[in-house]
N, C-alpha and C positions, 0 to 999 in steps of 0.2 A: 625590171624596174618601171613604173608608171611613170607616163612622160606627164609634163607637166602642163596645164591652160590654165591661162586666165581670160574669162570671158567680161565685157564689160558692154553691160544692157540693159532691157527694158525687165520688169517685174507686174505681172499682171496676174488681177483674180479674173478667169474666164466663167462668164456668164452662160449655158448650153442650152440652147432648146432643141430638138428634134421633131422635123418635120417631113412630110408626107415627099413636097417638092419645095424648092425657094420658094418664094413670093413675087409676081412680078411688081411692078412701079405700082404702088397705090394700092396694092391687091393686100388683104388681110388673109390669113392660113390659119386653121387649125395645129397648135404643137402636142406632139404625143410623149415629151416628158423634160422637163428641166433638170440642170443641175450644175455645179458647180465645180471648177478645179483651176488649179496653181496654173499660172500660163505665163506669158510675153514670151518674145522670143529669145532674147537672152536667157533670160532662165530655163526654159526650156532645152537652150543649147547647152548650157550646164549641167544641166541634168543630165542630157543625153551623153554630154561627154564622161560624165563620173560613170553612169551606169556602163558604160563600155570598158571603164578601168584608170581614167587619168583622175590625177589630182588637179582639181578646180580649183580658182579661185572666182566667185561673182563680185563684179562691181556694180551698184546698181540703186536704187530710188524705192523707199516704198512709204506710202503717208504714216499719219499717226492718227488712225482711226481702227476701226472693229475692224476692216478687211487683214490685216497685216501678216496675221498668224495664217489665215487659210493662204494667203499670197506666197508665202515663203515655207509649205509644210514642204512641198517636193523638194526643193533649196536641202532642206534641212536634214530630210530622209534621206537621202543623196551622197550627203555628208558632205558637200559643198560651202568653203572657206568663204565665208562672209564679211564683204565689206560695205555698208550699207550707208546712205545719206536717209533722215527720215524728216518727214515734216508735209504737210499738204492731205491730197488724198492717195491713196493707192489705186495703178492706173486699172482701170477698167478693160473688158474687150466683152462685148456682146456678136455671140459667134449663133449663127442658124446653121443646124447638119440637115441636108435632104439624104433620103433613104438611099441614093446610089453615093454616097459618102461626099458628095458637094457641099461648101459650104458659102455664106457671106456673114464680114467682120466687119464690124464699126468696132476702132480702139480709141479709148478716153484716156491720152498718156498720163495725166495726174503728176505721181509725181516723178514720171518719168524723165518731165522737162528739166529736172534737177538731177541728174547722172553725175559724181564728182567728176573732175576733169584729174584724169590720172596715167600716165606712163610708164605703165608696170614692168616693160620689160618683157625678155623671153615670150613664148606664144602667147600671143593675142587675137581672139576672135571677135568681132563686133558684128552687129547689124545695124539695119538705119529706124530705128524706135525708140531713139535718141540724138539728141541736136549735133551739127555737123561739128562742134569746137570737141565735144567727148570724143568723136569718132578720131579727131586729126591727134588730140591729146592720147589718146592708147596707144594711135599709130607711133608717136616719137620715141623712138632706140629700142620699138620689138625688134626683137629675132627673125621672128616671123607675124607679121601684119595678114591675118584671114581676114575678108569681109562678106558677109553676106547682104546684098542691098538689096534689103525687103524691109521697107514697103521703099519701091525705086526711087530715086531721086538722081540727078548728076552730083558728085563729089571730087573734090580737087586735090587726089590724090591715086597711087598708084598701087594696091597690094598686091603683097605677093601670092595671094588667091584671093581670086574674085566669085563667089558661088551667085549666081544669078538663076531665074527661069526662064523660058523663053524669051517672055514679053518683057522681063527685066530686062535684060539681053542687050532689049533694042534703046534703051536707057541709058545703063551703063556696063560700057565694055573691058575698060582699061582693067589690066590684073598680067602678073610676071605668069601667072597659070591662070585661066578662066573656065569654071563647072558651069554649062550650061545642063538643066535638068527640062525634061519634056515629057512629063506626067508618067502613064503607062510606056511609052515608048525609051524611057530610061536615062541616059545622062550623058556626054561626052565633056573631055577632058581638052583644053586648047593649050598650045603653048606660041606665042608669036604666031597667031591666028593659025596654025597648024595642029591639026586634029593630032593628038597623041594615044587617046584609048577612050573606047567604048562600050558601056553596057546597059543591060538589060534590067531592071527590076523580078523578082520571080512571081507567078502569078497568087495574088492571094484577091479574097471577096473585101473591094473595098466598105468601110464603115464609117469611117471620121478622116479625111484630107488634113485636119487642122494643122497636127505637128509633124507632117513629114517630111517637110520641106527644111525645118529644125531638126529632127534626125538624121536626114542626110549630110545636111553641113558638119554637122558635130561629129558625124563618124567621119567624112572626109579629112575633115584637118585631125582627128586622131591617128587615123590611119597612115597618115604621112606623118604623121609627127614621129608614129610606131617605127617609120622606114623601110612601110610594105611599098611596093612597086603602082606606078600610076593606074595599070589594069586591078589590080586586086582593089587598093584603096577605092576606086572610084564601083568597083561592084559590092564590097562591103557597103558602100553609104547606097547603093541601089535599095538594097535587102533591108537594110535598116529604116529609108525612107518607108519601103511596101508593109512592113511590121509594123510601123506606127499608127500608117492609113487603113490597120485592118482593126483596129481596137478605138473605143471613143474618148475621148477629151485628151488634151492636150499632153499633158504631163504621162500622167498612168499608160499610156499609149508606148512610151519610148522605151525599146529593149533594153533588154542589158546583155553584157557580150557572151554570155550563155544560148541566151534565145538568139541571136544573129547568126550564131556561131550552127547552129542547131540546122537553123531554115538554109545554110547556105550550105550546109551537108546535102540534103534531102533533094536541093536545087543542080548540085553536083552530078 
């Protein structure tokens, strides 16, 4: 039986250009091709969660303009239970990919800053691209409280997993479990600042970093929602992250648990 999430986040059209390398301060670049897809990272957590196998629920923001429909096609394809606040713009994220799969975002929340304030109960996953009263209000009477704090900030409360990156990390630490993830070199798992399990990502030719950071979280809290063991869950969300960063834009990028299932054979 598919375990159950409800994610409550940010909703974004991603803007893409591709580029040679970044740009430094002031410096203009040549891009060698635009394009457009579904993004934020809640939704994208969403996403990744359904395409793994759970039933979703998004809570989340999107304006009342032309963006709406391309904002919420992945949402939709996904088949991800919708619960939606509308009014404003829909949030923005203008993403640069350099060719060894780096990227830099500027995100325009829109109408992300209006996320309903809601307490859904049972698993709950959040990040921080939504104001700190949504994040406290999902938290009250989960089952289980996930949070992913990205983009960092300090918050005034304690989940029961914390997914951070390194440099998150040194931000915020507090979480009953804490995923600390470290690009190539893979992820480890804390419990009461004691390391519990460790792994590796498998090697694949990175191409877009944008959502693997979003894949990972979302197989994480699947994986233990599933009641697979701390090593396994935390190397599924390895493989999951590496499959994302190997394919471009956000959405389209995140497996589904055929293909995870597939690369972790092969990595076997």
């Amino acid at each position: 039986m598919a375990v159950g999430l409800t994610v409550v986040g940010s909703i974004n059209l991603d803007l893409v250009a591709r580029v040679a390398r970044l740009p430094r301060a002031g410096e203009t670049v040549a891009g060698s091709s635009f394009e457009r897809f579904p993004g934020g990272k809640g939704a994208n957590q969403a996403v990744a969660a359904a395409r793994l196998g759970a039933h979703v629920r998004m809570v989340g923001a999107v304006g009342a303009d032309a963006l709406v429909d391309e904002a919420l096609a992945g949402l939709v394809e996904a088949g991800v239970e919708l619960e939606l606040a509308r009014g404003g713009a829909t949030g923005i994220a203008v993403i640069l990919v350099a060719e060894d799969g780096e990227n830099q975002i500027v995100v325009v929340p829109g109408a992300n800053a209006h996320v309903p304030r809601v307490s859904p109960g049972g698993a709950v996953l959040c990040q921080l691209e939504v104001p700190d009263e949504v994040v406290h209000a999902a938290a009250h009477g989960a089952s289980v409280f996930a949070l992913n704090a990205s983009p960092a900030r300090p918050v005034a409360l304690e989940p029961d997993l914390l997914i951070v990156n390194r440099l998150e990390h040194e931000i915020v630490s507090r979480g009953r479990l804490v995923a600390v993830t470290y690009g190539a070199d893979g992820a480890a798992l804390f419990e009461d600042g004691r390391e519990i399990a460790r792994a590796r990502p498998p090697r694949i030719d990175p191409v877009d970093g944008t959502a693997a950071g979003d894949a990972f979280a979302a197989c994480l809290v699947v994986s233990l929602l599933e009641g697979r063991d701390h090593g396994e869950a935390l190397a599924r969300a390895c493989a999951a992250g590496a499959l994302a960063a190997s394919s471009l834009g956000a959405q389209p990028s995140l497996p589904t648990a055929r293909q995870l299932q597939a690369l972790l054979a092969l990595d076997a």
